[in-house]
C-alpha positions in Angstrom: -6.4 9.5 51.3 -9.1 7.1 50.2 -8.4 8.2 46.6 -4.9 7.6 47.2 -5.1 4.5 48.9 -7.4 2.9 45.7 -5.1 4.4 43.2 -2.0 2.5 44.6 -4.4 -0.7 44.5 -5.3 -0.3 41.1 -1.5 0.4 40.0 -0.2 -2.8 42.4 -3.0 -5.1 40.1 -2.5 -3.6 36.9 0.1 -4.4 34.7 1.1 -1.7 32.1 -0.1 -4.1 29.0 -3.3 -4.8 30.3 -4.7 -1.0 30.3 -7.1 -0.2 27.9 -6.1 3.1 25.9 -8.4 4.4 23.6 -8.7 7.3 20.8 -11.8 8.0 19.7 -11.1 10.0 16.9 -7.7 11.1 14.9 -8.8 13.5 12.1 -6.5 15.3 9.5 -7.6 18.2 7.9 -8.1 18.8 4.1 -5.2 20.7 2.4 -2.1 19.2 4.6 0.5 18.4 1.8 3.5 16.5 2.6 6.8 16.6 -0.2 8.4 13.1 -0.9 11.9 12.9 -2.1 14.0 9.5 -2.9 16.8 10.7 -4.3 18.2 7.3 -4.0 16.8 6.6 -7.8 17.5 8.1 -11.1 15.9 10.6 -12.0 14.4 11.1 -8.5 11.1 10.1 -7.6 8.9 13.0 -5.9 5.7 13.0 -4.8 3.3 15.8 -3.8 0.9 14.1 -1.5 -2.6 15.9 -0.1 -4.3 14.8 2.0 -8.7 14.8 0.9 -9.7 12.5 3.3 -8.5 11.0 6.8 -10.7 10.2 9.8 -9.3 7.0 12.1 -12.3 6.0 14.7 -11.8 4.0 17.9 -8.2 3.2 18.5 -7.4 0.9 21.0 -4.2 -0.2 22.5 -3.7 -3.5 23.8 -6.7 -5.1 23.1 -7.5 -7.9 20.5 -10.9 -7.6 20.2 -11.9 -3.7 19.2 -11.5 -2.9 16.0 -10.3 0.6 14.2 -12.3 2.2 11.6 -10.1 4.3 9.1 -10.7 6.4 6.1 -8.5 7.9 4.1 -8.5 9.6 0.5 -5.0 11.2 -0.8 -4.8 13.2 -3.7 -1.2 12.8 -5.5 0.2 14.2 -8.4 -1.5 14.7 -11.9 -4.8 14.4 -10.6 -4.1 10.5 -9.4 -5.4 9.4 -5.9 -5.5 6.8 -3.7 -8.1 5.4 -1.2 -8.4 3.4 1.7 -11.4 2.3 3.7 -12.0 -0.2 6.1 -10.5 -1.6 9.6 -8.0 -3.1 11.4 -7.0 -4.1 15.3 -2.7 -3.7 15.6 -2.8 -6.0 18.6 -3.9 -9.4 16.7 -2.9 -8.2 13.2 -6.6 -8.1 11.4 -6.9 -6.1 8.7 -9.9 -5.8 6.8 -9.9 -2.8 3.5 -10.4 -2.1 0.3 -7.9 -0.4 -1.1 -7.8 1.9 -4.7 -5.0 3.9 -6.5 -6.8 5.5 -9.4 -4.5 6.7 -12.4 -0.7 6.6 -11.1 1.3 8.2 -13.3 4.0 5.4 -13.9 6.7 7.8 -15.4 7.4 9.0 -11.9 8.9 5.5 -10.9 10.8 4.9 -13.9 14.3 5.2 -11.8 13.3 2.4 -9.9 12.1 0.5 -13.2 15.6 1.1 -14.3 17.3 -0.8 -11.6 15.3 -3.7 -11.2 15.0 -4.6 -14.7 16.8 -2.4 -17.1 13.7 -0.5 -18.7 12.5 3.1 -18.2 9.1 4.1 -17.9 8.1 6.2 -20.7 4.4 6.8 -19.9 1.7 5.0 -18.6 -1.4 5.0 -15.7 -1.6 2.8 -13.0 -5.0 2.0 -11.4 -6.2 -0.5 -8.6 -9.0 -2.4 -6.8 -7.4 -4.0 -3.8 -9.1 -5.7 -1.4 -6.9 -7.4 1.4 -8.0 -9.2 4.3 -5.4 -10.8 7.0 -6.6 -13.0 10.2 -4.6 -15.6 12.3 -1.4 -14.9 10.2 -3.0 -15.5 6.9 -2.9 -12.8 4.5 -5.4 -13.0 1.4 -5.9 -10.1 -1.0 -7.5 -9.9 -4.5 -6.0 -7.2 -7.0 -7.6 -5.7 -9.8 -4.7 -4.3 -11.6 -5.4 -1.5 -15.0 -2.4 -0.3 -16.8 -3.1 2.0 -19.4 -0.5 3.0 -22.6 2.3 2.1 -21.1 5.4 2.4 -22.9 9.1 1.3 -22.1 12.5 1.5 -23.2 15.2 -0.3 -22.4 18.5 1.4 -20.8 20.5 -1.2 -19.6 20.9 -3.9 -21.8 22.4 -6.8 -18.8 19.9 -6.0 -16.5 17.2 -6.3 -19.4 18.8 -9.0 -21.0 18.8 -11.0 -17.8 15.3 -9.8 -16.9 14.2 -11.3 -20.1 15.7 -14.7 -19.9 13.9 -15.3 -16.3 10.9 -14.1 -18.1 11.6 -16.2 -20.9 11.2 -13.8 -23.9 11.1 -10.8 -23.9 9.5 -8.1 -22.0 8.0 -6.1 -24.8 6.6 -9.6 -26.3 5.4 -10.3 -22.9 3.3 -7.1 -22.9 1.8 -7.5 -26.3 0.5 -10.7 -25.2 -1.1 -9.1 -22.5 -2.4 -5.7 -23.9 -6.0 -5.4 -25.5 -7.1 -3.3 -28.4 -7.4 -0.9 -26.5 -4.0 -1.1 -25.5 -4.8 -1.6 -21.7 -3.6 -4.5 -19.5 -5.7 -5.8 -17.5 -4.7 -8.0 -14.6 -6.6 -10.2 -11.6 -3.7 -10.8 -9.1 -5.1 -13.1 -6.1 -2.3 -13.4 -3.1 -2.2 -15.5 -0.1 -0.6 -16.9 2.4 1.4 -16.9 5.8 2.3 -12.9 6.9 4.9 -14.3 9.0 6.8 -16.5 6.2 6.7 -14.3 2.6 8.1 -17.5 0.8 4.7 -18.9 1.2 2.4 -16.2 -0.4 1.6 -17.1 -3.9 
């Protein structure tokens, strides 16, 4: 009855929001594989994705002041991966990582290439160094970007066309200018800005 008795006190001065739920751990183990489809592009984009890596430490729900640890390593198809290490609380939005995608095979996303700008992807790897940071609403990352041999070809010629002209001249020009001897482009991307407003990152 005592029990009882402090048990109904406890729920009449606790509100649902204010209980602290936590995880401590959240581990996946090596070898789960999980099959992507979108066959919403042309050809379609699949991807076999394996999971290395992934360990989340300390999750707590409805509180701003704890802090998640995760780490996480995916192995993809030919023998690209991707990284992510670092922490984050859900309740106030903080995120603090470092994020890396080592040697993304870009022909896989050439049906979504096609449709934003008129170009397939004929071969190419895609690597990044990400790290992003957001606090109070502000979001600031700093991308390392690595694209090596790629190759395009162009498969709609009004989407290109018009993909040009906002880039004023034209795409493969634009790459040459941008590609070293060894024909790699490399890329420092800074973004910032407000999370809440995307016309305000830069």
């Amino acid at each position: 009855d005592v029990y009882k008795r402090q048990l109904e006190e406890t729920t009449d001065n606790t509100t649902a929001d204010s209980i602290p739920i936590t995880v401590q751990k959240i581990v996946v183990q090596p070898d789960v594989i999980v099959y992507f489809d979108d066959k919403s592009v042309r050809p379609v984009f699949s991807e076999e994705i394996r999971v290395v890596r992934a360990e989340i430490n300390n999750v707590v729900i409805n509180s701003a002041e704890e802090l998640t640890d995760i780490d996480l390593a995916l192995g993809l198809s030919h023998n690209a991966a991707v990284a992510v290490k670092g922490q984050f609380n859900a309740h106030s939005q903080f995120v603090n990582a470092d994020l890396t995608i080592d040697k993304f095979q870009l022909l896989s996303v050439s049906g979504y290439a096609k449709q934003a700008i008129g170009y397939a992807l004929e071969s190419g790897r895609f690597s990044l160094d990400s790290t992003i940071k957001v606090a109070d609403g502000q979001l600031d990352t700093n991308n390392d970007i690595l694209i090596d041999r790629l190759s395009l070809r162009e498969v709609a010629a009004d989407k290109a066309k018009k993909f040009s002209q906002q880039m004023s001249m034209p795409l493969e020009q634009a790459l040459d200018l941008l590609r070293d001897s060894d024909d790699l482009i490399k890329l420092a991307v800074p973004v910032d800005g407000a999370v809440n407003d995307l016309s305000l990152i830069h």
